[in-house]
N, C-alpha and C positions, 0 to 999 in steps of 0.2 A: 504494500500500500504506500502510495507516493505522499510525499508533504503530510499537508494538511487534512489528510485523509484519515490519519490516523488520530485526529481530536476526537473520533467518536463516531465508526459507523454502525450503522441499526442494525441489525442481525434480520436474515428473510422471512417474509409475512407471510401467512396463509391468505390463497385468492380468493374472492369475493365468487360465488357460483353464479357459472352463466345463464343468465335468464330471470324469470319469474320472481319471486320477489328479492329484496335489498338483503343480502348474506352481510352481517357485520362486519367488521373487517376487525373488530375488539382492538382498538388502536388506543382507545381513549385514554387508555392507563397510562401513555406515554407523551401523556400532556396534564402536567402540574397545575395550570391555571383556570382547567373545566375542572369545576368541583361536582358531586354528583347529583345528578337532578337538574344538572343546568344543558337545555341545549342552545348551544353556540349556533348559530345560524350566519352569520353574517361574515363568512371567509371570502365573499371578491370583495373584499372591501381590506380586511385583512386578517392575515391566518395567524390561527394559536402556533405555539413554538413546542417543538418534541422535546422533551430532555435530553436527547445526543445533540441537539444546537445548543441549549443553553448551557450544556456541558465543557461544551468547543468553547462558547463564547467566555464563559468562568475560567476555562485554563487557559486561553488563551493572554487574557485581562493580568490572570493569577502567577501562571509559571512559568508563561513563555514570551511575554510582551515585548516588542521592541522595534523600532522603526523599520522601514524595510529601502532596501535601493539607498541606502546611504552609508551606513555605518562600516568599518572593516572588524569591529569583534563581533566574533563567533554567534552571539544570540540572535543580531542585527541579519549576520550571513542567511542562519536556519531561517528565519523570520521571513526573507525575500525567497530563498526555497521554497518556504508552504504557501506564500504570497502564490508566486508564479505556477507552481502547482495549480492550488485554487483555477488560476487562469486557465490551465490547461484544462480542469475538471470540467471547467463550464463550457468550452470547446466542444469536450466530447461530450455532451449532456446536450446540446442543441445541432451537434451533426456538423459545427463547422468546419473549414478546412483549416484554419492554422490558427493557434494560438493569441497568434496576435492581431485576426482579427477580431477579439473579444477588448472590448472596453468598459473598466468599470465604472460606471457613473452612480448619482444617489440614488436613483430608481429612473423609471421609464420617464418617466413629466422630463426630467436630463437629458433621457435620450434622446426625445424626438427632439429638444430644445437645441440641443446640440445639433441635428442633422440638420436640421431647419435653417440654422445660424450661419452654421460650416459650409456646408454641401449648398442650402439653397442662397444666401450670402452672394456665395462665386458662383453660383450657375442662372439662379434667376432672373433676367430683365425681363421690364414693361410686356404685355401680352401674352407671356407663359400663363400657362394654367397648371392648376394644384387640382389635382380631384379628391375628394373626401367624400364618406355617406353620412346619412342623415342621423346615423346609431355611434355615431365616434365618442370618444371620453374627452369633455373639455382640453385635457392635455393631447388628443391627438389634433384638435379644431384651432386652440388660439395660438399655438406658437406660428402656426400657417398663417394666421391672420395677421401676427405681427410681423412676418419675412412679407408675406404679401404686399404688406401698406407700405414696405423699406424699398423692396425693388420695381413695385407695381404689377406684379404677377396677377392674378386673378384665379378665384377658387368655383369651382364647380360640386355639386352634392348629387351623389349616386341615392338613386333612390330607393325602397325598402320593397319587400316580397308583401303580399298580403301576410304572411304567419312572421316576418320582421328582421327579415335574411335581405343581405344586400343585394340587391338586383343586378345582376353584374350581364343579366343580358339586356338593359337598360345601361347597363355601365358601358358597355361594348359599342353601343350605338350613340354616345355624349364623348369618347374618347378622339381626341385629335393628335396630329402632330403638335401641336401646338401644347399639350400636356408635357411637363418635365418628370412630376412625380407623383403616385398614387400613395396614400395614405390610410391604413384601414385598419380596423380591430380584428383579429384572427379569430377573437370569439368575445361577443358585446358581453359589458357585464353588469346592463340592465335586462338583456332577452334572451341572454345564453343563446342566441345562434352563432353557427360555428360557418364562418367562409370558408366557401372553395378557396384556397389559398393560390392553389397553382393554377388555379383557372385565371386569380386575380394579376398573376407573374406575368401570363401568358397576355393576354389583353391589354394591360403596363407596356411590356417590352415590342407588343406588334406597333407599336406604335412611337418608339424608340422615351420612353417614358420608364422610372424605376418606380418600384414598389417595398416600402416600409408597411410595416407589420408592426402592432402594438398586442405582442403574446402576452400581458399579464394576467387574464383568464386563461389562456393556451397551457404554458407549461404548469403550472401544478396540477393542471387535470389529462392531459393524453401526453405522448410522443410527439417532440418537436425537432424535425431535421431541416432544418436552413437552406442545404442543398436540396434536398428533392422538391421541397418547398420552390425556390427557385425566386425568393425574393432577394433582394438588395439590401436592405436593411431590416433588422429586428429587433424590439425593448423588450425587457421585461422589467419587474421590480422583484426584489429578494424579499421580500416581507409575504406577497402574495404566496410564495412556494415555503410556507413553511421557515425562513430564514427570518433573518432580524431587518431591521428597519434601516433607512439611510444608505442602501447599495443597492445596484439595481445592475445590468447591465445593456449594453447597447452593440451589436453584432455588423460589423460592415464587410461588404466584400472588397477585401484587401485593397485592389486596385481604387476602389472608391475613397476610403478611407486615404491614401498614400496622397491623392489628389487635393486634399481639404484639409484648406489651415487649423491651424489651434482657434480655436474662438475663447479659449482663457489661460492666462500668460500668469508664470511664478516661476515655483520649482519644480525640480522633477522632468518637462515638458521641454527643456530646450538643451541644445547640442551646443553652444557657447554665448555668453553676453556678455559684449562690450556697448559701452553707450556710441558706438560706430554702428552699431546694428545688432541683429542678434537671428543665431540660425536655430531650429529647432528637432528635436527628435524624432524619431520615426512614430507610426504608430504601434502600440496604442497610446505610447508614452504621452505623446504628442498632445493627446486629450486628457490626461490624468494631470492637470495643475497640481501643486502642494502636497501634501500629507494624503496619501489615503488615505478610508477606512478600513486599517487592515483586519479591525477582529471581525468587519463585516464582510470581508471577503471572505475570511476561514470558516464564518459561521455559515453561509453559503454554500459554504463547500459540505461542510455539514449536514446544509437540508437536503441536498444535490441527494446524498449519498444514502441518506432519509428513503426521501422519496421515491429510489430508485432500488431500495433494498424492498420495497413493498411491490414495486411496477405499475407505471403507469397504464399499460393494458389494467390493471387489477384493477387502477384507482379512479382511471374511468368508466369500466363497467359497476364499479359501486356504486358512483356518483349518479350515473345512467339511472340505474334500477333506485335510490332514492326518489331524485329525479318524476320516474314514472309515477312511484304509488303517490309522492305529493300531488302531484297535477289530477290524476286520477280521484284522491280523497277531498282536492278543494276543489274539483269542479262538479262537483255533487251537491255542493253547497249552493243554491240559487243567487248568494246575493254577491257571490264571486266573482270575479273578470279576471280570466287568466290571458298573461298576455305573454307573447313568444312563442315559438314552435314547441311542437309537440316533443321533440327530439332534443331539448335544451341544455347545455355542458354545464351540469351543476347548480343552474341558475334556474328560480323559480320566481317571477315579478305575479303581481297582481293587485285587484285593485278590491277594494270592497263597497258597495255601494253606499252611497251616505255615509259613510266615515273616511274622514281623513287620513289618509297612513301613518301621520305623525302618533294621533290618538289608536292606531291599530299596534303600533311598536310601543304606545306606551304602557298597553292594555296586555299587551304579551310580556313587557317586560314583569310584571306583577306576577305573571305564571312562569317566571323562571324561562321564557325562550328570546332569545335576542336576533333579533333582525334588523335588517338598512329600511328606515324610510324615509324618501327624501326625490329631488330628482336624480340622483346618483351621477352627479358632475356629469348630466347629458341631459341639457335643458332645449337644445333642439331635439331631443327625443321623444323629449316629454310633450314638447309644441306637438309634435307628428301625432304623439298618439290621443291628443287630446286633455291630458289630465296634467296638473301643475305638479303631480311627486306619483310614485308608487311606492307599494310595501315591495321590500326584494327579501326570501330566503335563498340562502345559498350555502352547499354544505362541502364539507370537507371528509378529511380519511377518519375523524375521530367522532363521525355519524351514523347514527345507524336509525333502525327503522322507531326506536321509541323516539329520538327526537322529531320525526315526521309526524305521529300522533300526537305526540307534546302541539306541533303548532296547529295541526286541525283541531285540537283543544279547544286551545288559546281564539282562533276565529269563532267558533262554535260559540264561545262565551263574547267576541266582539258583539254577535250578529245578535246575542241577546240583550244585552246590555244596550244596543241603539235602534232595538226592534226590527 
C-alpha cells in the first residue's frame, strides 16, 4: 500500500442484493456522528465521515504532520510522499491518464472557478457561447456568468426532459460553432438524473467545443472514468465522497491544463521570481498557490479507499433500490409531488402540497430525520419547475430501508398536522 494509503483503509463490504428490495449495506457502525435513531438524509449536500477518515485525519494532524514540497527533513520528505500519493490515488479513482493531470482545489465551486478564469480568461472573446442546462448548481451557472460579462461571450441553456434529464437532443440542435465550452452536472443534485455523459462529449467536440462535468453527485455514488467519459474537464468536492471538507478536486486533460495560466500567484506555483518577471511551474503545481491542504488530501485519500473497499457497483445499486421503495412509498401519499425521474442516483426531491418544505424539514427534524429544504443552490430550477424551494432526501452507504420508513413517517405526520 502506497503513501497515504496506509492512514487507514476499510477492510471489504458485503454487497447490497441485486434487485427487489434495499439489502443494508450495515455500514452505519462506521460512522460516529449518526447516533441511533437518527436518519441522516441529506448527503448531496454533504456526507457523514467513516472512522478510517477521521482516523487518517487525527494521525495525520497527530503523528505525522508537516508541510509538504518544501522542507528537506525526513517528516516534511514522507509528508510530500503520501501528499503525491494521495494525487496518484485520485488519478486512479477517476480513470485518468497521468497524475498530474489531477488538481487539488477547495472543492468543485474552485474548480469550475478556476476553469472559467484560466481556460475561459484566454480562450473567450465577444460572441463565443457557453452552453449550460436549466438543472446546473449555482456554482456550475455564475462563474460562466462572471467570465461571460469579462470577455462578452454569451450563454445559452439546454433545456430539460419532461421527467428532468437534460435534453441533449434539444442540446444537439442549439449547438454551434460558435460554442467554446459545454458545462453540465453529470448527475443534478436537486433531481438525481444522471447524463449521458459521453453523449454530452460527443455533441461538445462535433462541434469543436469542450465539455466540463461537475461529478459531485457522480463519484460517491457509481464509477467514474474520465477517459471513457470523454470529457475535458471534471470537479468534484471531497466532502461529498465521504472525505472532509475544504479539498475538492479539479481533473484537466493534460494538454488543456499545460495551455492555461495560473489564475493565482504565491508559492509553491512558480518556477522562479524576480521583480524582472517571473516564470511559473508546470501543472498541476501551477494551480496549487500556497500551502495546501494537506491533511485534506490524505483524508481523501482515505475516503477514496473507503469507498472503494465497499464498491461503487454495491453502493449504487443500494442507493438505487432505496431510491425505489422511497418514490414508491411517497407516491402513495396523495398530497405528494414527486419530482425527477423514476430512475434517480440517490436523490429523492418533492414537494408536499400546502406546506412549505422549510416547515416539512422542520417537522421531520422533530422525528429525528434530516433533510435539505430549500432551493438547493439551483434557483433557475426551481423557476422551471414552478415552486420557490423543494424538500430533497438523499441517502448514502450508512442507509438503509428503516430510515426510508422513518421519513414516510415523518410526511404521514406532515400531511396530518396541515390537513
Amino acid at each position: 500500500m502506497e503513501g497515504s494509503a496506509a492512514l487507514g483503509q476499510a477492510h471489504p463490504r458485503p454487497l447490497p442484493q441485486a434487485g427487489g428490495e434495499a439489502s443494508p449495506l450495515d455500514l452505519v457502525s462506521d460512522f460516529p456522528a449518526i447516533p441511533d435513531g437518527w436518519a441522516y438524509l441529506d448527503t448531496a449536500a454533504t456526507a457523514q465521515k467513516p472512522r478510517a477518515v477521521i482516523d487518517a485525519i487525527a494521525r495525520a494532524y497527530s503523528e505525522t504532520y508537516a508541510t509538504v514540497h518544501r522542507g528537506v527533513y525526513q517528516r516534511s520528505a514522507d509528508m510530500t510522499v503520501a501528499f503525491e500519493a494521495s494525487r496518484r490515488r485520485v488519478a486512479r479513482f477517476i480513470g485518468a491518464g497521468a497524475p498530474e493531470e489531477v488538481v487539488f482545489v477547495r472543492g468543485a465551486t474552485e474548480g469550475i472557478n478556476l476553469v472559467a478564469q484560466s481556460w475561459g480568461g484566454t480562450n473567450l472573446k465577444p460572441r463565443d457561447r457557453i452552453m449550460l442546462s436549466v438543472l446546473e448548481h449555482h456554482s456550475n451557472i455564475v462563474p460562466w456568468q462572471m467570465i461571460a460579462e469579462r470577455t462578452g461571450a454569451e450563454i445559452d441553456l439546454a433545456p430539460l426532459t419532461p421527467d428532468g434529464r437534460v435534453d441533449l437532443d434539444a442540446m444537439a440542435a442549439m449547438l454551434t460553432e460558435r460554442h467554446r465550452i459545454v458545462a453540465l452536472a453529470h448527475v443534478s443534485n436537486v433531481l438525481g438524473s444522471l447524463l449521458d455523459a459521453r453523449r454530452a462529449a460527443d455533441l461538445a467536440h462535433k462541434v469543436g467545443a469542450l465539455l466540463l462535468l461537475d461529478g459531485c453527485q457522480a463519484v460517491p455514488r457509481m464509477p467514474v472514468n474520465v477517459s471513457a467519459l470523454g470529457c475535458d474537464f471534471y470537479v468534484f468536492s471531497g466532502h461529498k465522497l465521504y472525505g472532509p471538507t475544504g479539498i475538492g478536486v479539479l481533473w484537466g486533460r493534460s494538454e488543456l491544463l499545460e495551455a492555461m495560466p495560473p489564475w493565482q500567484g504565491g508559492g509553491a506555483m512558480i518556477d522562479k521570481v524576480s521583480f524582472k518577471g517571473t516564470t511559473f511551474a508546470p501543472p498541476p503545481a501551477r494551480f496549487e498557490a500556497g500551502t495546501p491542504h494537506v491533511v485534506g488530501v490524505l483524508g481523501l485519500h482515505a475516503a477514496i479507499d473507503y469507498v472503494e473497499s465497499i464498491g461503487l457497483e454495491a453502493i449504487a445499486a443500494h442507493e438505487e433500490a432505496l431510491v425505489r421503495e422511497a418514490r414508491a412509498a411517497l407516491s402513495s401519499l396523495n398530497s405528494v409531488r414527486l419530482l425527477g425521474p423514476e430512475d434517480s442516483a440517490g436523490i429523492v426531491s418533492f414537494a408536499v402540497e400546502g406546506v412549505h418544505p422549510h416547515d416539512v424539514g422542520t417537522i421531520l427534524d422533530e422525528d429525528r430525520v434530516a433533510i435539505r429544504a430549500g432551493h438547493h443552490c439551483a434557483q433557475p430550477l426551481m423557476e422551471h419547475l414552478g415552486l420557490d424551494a423543494t424538500a430533497r432526501a438523499s441517502f448514502g452507504v450508512y442507509n438503509g430501508k428503516q430510515d426510508v420508513e422513518a421519513l414516510v413517517r415523518g410526511i404521514q405526520r406532515v400531511t396530518r398536522i396541515f390537513g
